[in-house]
SERO-4910 file (N, C-alpha, C, O; in steps of 0.05 Angstrom, whole numbers):
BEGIN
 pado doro    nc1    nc2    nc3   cac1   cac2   cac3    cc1    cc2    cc3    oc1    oc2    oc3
  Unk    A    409    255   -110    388    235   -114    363    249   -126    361    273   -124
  Unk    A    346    234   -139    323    232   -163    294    227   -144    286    204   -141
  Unk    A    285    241   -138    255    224   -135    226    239   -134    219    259   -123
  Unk    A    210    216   -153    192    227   -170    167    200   -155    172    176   -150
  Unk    A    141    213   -151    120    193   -147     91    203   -159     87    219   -177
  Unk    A     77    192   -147     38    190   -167     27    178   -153     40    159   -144
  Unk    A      7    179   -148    -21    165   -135    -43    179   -142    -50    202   -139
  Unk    A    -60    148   -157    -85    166   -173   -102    146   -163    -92    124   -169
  Unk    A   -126    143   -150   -151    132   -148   -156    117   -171   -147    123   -194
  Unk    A   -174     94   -165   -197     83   -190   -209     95   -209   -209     94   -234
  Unk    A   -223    112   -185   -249    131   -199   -240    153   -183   -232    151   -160
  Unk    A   -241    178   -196   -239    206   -194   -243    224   -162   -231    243   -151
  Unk    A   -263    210   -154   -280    218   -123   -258    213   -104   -252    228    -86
  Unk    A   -247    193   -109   -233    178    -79   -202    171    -84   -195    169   -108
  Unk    A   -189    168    -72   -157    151    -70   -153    145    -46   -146    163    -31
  Unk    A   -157    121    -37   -147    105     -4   -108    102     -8    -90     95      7
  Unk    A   -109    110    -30    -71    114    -26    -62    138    -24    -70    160    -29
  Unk    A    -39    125    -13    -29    162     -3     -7    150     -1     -1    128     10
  Unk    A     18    178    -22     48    171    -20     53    200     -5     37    219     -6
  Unk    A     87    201     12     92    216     23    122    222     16    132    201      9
  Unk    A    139    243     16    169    245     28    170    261     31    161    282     22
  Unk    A    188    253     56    198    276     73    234    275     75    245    255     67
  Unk    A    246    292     82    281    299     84    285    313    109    278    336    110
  Unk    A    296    302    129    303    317    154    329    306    163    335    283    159
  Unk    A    343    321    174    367    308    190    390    285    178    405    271    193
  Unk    A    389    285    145    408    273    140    390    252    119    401    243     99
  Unk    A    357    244    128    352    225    122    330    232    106    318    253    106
  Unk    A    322    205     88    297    224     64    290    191     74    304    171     75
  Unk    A    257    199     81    233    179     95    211    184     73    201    206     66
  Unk    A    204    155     62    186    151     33    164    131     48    165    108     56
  Unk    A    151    143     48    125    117     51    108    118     28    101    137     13
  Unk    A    103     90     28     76     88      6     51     68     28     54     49     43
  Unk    A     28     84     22     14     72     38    -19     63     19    -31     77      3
  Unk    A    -24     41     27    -47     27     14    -80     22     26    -88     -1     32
  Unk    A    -93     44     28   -104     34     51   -126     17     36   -133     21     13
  Unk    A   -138     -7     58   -155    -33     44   -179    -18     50   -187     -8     71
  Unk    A   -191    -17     22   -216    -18     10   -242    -32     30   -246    -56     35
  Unk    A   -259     -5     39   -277     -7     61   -298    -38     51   -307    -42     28
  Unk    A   -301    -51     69   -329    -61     68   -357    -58     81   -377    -72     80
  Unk    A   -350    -32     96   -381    -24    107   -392    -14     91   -386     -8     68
  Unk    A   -420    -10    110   -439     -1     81   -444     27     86   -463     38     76
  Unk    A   -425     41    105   -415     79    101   -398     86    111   -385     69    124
  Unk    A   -391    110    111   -371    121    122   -373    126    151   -395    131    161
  Unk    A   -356    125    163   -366    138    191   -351    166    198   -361    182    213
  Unk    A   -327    170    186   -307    194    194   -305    212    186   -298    233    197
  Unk    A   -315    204    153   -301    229    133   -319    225    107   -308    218     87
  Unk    A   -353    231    106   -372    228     88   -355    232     60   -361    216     42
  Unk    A   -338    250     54   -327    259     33   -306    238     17   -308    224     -4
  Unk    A   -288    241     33   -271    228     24   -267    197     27   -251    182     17
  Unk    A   -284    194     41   -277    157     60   -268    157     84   -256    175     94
  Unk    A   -275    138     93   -256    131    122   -226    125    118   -208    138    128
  Unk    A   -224    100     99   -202    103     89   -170    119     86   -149    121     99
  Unk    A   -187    133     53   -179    165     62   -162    176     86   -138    179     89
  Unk    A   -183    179    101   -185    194    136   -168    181    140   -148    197    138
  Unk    A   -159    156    147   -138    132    152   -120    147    150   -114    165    166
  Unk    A   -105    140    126    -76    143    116    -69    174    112    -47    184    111
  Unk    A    -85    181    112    -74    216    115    -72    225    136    -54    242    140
  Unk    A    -91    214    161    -87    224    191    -57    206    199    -43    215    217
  Unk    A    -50    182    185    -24    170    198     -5    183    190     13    191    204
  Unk    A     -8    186    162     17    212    145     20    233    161     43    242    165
  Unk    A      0    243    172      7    265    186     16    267    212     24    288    223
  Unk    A     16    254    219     20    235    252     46    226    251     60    227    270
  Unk    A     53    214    228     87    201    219     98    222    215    121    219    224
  Unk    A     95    250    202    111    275    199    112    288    223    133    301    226
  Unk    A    102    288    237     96    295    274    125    288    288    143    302    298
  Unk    A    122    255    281    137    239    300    160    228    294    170    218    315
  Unk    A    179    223    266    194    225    261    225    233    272    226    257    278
  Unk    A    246    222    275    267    231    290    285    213    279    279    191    270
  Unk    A    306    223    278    338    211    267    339    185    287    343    162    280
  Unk    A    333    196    314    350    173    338    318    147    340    322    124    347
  Unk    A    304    152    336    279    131    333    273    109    310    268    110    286
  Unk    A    274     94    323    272     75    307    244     73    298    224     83    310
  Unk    A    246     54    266    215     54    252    194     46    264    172     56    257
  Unk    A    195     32    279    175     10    298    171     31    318    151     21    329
  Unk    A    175     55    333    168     69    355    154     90    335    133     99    346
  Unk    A    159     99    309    145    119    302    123    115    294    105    132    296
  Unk    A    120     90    284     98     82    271     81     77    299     62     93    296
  Unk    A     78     61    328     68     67    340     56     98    353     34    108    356
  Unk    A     80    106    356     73    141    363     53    151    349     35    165    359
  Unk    A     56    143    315     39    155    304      9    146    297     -8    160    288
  Unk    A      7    119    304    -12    103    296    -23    114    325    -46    122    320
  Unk    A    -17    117    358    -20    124    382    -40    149    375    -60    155    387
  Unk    A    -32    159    359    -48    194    354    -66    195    336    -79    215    335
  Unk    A    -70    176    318    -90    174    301   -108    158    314   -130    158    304
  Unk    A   -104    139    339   -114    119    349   -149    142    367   -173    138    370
  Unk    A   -129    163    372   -147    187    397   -159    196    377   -183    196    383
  Unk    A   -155    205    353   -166    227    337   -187    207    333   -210    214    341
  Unk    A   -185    187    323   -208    151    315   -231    158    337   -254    162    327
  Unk    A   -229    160    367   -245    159    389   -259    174    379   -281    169    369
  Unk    A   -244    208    380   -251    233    392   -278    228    363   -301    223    369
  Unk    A   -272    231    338   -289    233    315   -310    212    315   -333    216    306
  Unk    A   -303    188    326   -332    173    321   -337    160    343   -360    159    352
  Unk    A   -310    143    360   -315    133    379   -318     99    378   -341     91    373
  Unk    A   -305     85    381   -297     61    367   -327     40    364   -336     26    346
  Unk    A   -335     48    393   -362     29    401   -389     43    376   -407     27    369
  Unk    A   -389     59    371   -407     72    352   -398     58    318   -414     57    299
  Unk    A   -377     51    317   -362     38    291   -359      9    296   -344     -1    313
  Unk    A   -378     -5    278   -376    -34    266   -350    -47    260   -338    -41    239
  Unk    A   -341    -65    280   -311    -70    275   -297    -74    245   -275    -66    237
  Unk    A   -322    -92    228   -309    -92    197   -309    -67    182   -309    -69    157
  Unk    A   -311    -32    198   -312    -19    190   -294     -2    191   -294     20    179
  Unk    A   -270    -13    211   -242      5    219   -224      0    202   -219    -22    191
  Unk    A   -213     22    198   -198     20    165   -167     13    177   -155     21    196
  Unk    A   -163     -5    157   -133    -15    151   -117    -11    129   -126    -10    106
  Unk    A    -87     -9    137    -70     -8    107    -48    -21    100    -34    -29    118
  Unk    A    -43    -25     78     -9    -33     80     12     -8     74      8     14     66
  Unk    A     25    -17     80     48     11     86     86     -6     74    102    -22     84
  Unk    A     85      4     57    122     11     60    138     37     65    138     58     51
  Unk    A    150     33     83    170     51     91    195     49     86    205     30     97
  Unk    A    211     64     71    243     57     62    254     96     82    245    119     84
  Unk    A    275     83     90    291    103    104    317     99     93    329     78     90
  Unk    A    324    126     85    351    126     65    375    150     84    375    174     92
  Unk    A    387    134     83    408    142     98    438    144     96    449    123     99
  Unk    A    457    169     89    479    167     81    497    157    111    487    166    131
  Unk    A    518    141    114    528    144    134    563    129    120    567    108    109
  Unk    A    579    148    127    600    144    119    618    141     84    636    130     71
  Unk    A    598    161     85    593    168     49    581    140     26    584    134      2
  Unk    A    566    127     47    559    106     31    525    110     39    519    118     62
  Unk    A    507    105     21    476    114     23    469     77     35    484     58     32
  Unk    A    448     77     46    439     54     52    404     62     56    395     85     61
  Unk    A    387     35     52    354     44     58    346     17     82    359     -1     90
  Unk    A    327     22     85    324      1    116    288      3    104    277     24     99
  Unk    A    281    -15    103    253    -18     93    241    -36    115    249    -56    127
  Unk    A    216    -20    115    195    -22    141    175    -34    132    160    -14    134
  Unk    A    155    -57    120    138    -60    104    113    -79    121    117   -102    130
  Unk    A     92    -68    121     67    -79    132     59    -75    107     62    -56     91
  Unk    A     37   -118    103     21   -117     83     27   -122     57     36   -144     53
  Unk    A     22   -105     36     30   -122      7     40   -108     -9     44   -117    -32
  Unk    A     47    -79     -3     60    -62    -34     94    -78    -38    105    -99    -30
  Unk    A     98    -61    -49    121    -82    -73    142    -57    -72    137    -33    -76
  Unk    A    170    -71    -65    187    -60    -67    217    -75    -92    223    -98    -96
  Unk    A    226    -58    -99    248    -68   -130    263    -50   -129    258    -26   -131
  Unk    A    286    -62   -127    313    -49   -127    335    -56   -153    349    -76   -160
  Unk    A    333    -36   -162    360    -47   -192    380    -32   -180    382     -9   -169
  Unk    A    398    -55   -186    437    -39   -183    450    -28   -205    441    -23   -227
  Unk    A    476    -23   -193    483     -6   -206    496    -24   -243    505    -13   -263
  Unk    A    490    -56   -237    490    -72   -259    473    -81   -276    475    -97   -294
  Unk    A    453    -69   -265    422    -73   -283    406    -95   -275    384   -102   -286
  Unk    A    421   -112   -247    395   -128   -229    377   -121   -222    378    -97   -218
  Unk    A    356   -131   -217    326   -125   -208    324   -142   -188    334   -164   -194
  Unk    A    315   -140   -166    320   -155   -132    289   -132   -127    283   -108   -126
  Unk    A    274   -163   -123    248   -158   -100    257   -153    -78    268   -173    -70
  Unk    A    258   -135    -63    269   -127    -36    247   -140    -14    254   -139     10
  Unk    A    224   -151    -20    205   -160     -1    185   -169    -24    167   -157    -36
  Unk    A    197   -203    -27    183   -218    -33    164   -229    -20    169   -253    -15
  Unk    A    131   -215     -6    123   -221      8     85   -235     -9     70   -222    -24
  Unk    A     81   -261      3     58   -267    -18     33   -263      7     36   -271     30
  Unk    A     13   -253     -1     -8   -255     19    -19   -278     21    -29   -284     -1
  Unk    A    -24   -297     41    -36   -321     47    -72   -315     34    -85   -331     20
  Unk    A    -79   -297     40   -102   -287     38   -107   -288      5   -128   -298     -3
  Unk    A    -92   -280    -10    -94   -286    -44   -100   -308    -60   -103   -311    -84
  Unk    A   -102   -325    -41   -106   -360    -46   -134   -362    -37   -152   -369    -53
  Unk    A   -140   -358    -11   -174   -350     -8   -184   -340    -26   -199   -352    -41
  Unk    A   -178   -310    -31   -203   -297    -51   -201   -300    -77   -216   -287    -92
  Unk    A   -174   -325    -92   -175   -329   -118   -191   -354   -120   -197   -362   -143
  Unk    A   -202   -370    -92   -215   -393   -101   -239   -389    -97   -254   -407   -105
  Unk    A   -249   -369    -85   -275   -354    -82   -283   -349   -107   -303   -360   -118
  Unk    A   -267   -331   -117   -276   -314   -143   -275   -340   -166   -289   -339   -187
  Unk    A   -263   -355   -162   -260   -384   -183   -296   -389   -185   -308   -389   -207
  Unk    A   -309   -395   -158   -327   -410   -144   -350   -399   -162   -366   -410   -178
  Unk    A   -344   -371   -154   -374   -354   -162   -371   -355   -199   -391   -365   -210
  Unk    A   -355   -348   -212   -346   -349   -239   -365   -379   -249   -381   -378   -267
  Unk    A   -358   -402   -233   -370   -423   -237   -394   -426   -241   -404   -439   -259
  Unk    A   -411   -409   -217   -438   -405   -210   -450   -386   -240   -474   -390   -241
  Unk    A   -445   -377   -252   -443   -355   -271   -435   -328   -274   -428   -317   -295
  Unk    A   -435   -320   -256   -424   -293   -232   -399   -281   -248   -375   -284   -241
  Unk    A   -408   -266   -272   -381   -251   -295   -373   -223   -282   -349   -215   -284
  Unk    A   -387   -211   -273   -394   -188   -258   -379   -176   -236   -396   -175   -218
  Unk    A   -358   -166   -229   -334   -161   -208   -349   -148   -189   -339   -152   -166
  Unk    A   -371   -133   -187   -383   -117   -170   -403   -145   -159   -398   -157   -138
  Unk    A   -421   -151   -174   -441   -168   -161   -422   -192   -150   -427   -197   -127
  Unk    A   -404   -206   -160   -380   -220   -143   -379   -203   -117   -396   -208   -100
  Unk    A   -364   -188   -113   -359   -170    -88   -378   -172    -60   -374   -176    -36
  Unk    A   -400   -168    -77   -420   -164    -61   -436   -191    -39   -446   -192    -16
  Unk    A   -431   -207    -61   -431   -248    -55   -408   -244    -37   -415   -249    -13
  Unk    A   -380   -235    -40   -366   -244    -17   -359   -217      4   -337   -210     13
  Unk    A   -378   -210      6   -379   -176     31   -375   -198     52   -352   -203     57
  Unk    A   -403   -220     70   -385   -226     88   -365   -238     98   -358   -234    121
  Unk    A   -352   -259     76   -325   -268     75   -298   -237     84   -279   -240     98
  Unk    A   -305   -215     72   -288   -197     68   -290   -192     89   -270   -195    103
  Unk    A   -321   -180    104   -313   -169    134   -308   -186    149   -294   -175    165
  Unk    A   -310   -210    154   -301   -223    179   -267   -223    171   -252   -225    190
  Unk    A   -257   -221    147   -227   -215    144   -217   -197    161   -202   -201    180
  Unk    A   -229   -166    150   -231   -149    159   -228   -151    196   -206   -145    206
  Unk    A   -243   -155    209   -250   -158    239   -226   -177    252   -216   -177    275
  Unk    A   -218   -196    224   -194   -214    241   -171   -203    239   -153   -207    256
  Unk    A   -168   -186    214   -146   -161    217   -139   -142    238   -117   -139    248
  Unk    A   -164   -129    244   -164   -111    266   -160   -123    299   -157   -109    319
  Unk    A   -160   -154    297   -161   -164    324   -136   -177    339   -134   -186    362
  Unk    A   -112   -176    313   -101   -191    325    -76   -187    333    -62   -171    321
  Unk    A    -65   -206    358    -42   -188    379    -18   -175    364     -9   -152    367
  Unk    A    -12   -191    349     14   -179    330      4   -170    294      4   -180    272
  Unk    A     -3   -143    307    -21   -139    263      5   -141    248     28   -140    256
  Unk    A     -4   -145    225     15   -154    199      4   -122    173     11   -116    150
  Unk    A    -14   -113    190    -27    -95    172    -28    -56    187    -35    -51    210
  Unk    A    -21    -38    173    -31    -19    195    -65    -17    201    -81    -14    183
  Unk    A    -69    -19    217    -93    -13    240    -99      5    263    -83      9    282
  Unk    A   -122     16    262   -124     37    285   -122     37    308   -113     56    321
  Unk    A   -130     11    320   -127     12    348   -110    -20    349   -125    -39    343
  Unk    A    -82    -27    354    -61    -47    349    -65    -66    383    -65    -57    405
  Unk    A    -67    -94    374    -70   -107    401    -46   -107    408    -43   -116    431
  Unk    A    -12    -96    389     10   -105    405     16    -97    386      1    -88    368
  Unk    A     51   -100    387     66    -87    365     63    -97    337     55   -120    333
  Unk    A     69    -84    320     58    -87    290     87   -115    279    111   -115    283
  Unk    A     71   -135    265     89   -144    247    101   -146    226     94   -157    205
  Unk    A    127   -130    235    132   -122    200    158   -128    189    176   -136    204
  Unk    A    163   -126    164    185   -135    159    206   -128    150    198   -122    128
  Unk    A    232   -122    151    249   -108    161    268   -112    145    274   -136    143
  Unk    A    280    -96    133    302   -108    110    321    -77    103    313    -55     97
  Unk    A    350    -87    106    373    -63     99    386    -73     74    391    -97     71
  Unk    A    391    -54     55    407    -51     29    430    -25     34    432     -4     47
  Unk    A    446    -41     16    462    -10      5    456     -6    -15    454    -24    -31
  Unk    A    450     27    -24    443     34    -50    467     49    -61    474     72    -56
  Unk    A    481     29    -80    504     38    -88    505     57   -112    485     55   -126
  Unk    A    525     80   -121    521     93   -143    505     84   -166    506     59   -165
  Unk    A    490     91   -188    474     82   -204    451     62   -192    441     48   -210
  Unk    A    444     58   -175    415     44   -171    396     59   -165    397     84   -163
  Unk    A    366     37   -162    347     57   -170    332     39   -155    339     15   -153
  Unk    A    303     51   -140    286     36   -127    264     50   -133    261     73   -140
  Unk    A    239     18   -129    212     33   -137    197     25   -125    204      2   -127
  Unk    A    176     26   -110    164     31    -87    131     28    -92    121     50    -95
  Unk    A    110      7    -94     92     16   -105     72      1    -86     78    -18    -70
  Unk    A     41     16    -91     18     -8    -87     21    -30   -106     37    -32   -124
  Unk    A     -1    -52    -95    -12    -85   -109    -17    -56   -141     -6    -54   -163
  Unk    A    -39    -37   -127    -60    -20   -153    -34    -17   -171    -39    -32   -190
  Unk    A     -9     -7   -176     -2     -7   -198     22    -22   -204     39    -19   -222
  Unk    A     22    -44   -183     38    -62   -188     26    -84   -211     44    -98   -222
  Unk    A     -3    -88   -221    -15    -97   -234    -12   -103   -270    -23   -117   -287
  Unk    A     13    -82   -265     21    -88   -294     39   -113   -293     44   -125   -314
  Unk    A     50   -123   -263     60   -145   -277     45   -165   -269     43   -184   -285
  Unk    A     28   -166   -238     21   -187   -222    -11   -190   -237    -26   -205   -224
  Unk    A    -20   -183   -252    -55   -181   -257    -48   -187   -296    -53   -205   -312
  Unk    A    -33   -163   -295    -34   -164   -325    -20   -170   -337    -25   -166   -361
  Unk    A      3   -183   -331     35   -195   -344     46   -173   -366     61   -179   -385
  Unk    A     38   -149   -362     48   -134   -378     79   -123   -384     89   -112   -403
  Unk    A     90   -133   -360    129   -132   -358    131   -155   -338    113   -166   -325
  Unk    A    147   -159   -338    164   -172   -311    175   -155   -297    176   -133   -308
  Unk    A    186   -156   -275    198   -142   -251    219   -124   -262    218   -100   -259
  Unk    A    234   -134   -273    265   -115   -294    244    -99   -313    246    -74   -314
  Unk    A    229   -111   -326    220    -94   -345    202    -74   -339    200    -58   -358
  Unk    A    187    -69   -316    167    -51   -304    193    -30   -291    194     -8   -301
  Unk    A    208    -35   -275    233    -18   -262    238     -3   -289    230     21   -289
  Unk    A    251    -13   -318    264     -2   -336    253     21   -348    263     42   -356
  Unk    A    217      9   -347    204     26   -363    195     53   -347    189     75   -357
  Unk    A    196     47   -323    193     73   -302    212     90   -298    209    114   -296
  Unk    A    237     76   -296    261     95   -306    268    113   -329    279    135   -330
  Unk    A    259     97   -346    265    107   -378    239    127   -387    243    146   -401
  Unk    A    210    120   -376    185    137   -384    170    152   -365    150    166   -369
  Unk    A    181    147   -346    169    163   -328    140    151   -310    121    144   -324
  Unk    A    138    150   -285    112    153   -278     86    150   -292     70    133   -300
  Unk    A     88    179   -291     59    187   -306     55    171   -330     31    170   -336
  Unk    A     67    161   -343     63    146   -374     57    118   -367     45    104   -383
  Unk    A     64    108   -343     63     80   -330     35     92   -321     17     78   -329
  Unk    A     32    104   -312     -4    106   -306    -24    103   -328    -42     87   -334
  Unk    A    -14    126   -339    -35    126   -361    -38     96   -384    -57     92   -400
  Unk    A    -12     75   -379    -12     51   -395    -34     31   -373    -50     15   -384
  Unk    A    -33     33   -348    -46     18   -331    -76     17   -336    -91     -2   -334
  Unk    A    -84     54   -345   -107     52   -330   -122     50   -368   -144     41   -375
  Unk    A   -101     61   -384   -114     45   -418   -124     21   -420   -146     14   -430
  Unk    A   -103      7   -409   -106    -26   -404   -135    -27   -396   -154    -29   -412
  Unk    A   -136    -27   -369   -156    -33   -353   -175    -25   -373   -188    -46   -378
  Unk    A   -188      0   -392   -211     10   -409   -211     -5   -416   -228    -20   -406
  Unk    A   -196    -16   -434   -195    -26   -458   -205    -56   -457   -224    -64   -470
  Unk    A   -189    -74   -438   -190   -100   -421   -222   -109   -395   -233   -128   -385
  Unk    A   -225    -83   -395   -242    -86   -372   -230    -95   -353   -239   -113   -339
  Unk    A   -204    -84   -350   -195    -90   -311   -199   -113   -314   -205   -125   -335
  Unk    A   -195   -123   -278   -187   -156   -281   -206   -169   -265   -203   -179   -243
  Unk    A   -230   -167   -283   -263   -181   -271   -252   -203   -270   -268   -214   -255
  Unk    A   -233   -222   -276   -227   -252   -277   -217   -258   -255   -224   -279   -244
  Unk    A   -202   -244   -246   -190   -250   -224   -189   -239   -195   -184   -252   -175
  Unk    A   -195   -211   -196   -184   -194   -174   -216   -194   -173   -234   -201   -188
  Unk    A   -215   -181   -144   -244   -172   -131   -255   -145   -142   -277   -144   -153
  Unk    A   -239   -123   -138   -245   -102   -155   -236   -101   -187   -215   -107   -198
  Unk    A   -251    -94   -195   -246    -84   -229   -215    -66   -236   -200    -71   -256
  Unk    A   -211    -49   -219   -192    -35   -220   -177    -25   -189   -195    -24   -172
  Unk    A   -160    -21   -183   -150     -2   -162   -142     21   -166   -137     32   -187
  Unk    A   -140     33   -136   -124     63   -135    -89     53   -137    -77     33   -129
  Unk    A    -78     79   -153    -50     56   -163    -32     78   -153    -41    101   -155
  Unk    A     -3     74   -138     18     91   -128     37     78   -134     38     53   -135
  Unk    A     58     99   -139     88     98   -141    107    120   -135    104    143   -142
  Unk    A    132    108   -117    148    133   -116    174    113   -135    176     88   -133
  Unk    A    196    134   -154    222    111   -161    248    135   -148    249    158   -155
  Unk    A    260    127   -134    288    137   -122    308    129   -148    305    108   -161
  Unk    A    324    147   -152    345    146   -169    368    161   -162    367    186   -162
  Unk    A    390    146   -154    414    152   -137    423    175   -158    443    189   -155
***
């Protein structure tokens, strides 16, 4: 097997994404993780890099910790979210941190597993990155066709203000900061999260899906940030973004994203930010 990934920030300073793999015991564990874009007005954890940041790298590291053949995804991801939850206290202390200020992420997890000379992946997915699987016949299958309810809110928001005259993706943003944090706060609060979060009122809800990855297929694994070439910018369709990542590589799919965006001015029309931080890993049997 083949596998190649990238994660590049917006802007140069920062990346709230973070891709990982690991290979132990038979099994190769891929996460892509997305963490959502702060709405406080600072950091509390990690002046440098973000809280964010701090986020998804203390869980990455917490998920390489805790990892095991005989454990299932839903115990590790607690275990590990459990140890980032103390490290959260010990550094700032929850009561000292503004609830719309606890960072959240979305997360896919694919676990690939040979068993009986046949490979299979079991995908773990909190949140909104995008998973695509081509076979070994040249189908393209969304493995988690999942739409955020939430995308319908902030596209009729951003409609609203556009109306108002509001051309401006930043000064938009800023008009809907407290729409975003009270999001934010209802993310972090509730019994069953759909999102990773630091301190979880109950087990996470996530969604759960097994394939076989038969000889010749190929899977790709990404954030919304560079899924944008098809969902923002119609620049491929689903077959045709898989093809072109197979055939050009990564890195060339970045550098077409973030041309775009110069050239286009990103997607002041629609999206809240101008641009995102963009990740991809593609598995190739």
């Amino acid at each position: 097997m083949n596998i190649a990934h990238i994660s590049a920030g917006a802007v140069s300073q920062r990346n709230d994404d973070h891709v990982a793999v690991f290979g132990h015991a038979g099994a190769t564990d891929i996460l892509v993780i997305d963490g959502g874009t702060s709405v406080a007005e600072r950091d509390y954890l990690d002046a440098i890099e973000g809280d964010v940041a701090w986020f998804v790298q203390a869980f990455t590291a917490a998920m390489e910790r805790e990892l095991a053949p005989g454990r299932s995804q839903q115990d590790c991801v607690h275990a590990a979210i459990d140890a980032v939850s103390a490290d959260f206290e010990r550094l700032a202390g929850p009561a000292t941190v503004p609830l719309h200020a606890w960072p959240i992420a979305a997360m896919t997890w694919v676990r690939i597993v040979e068993r009986d000379g046949v490979l299979g992946a079991r995908l773990y997915a909190l949140g909104d990155c995008k998973s695509l699987l081509r076979t070994s016949d040249g189908a393209c299958i969304d493995l988690d066709p999942f739409v955020n309810p939430q995308d319908a809110v902030l596209q009729a928001e951003i409609a609203r203000l556009r109306g108002e005259g509001l051309a401006d993706p930043e000064q938009r943003r800023e008009r809907m900061l407290p729409m975003l944090r009270a999001r934010r706060e209802f993310q972090n609060t509730q019994p069953a999260p759909a999102v990773l979060c630091v301190q979880p009122n109950g087990a996470f809800q996530a969604r759960v899906r097994d394939v076989e990855l038969a000889p010749g297929s190929s899977l790709l694994v990404m954030t919304d940030g560079f899924y944008r070439l098809v969902d923002f910018y119609g620049r491929y369709t689903d077959a045709g973004l898989m093809g072109a990542c197979v055939e050009r590589g990564l890195p060339a799919m970045l550098d077409e994203l973030r041309t775009h965006e110069a050239v286009v001015g990103g997607t002041g029309v629609r999206a809240v930010k101008a641009a995102d931080d963009a990740s991809a890993v593609i598995w190739m049997a």
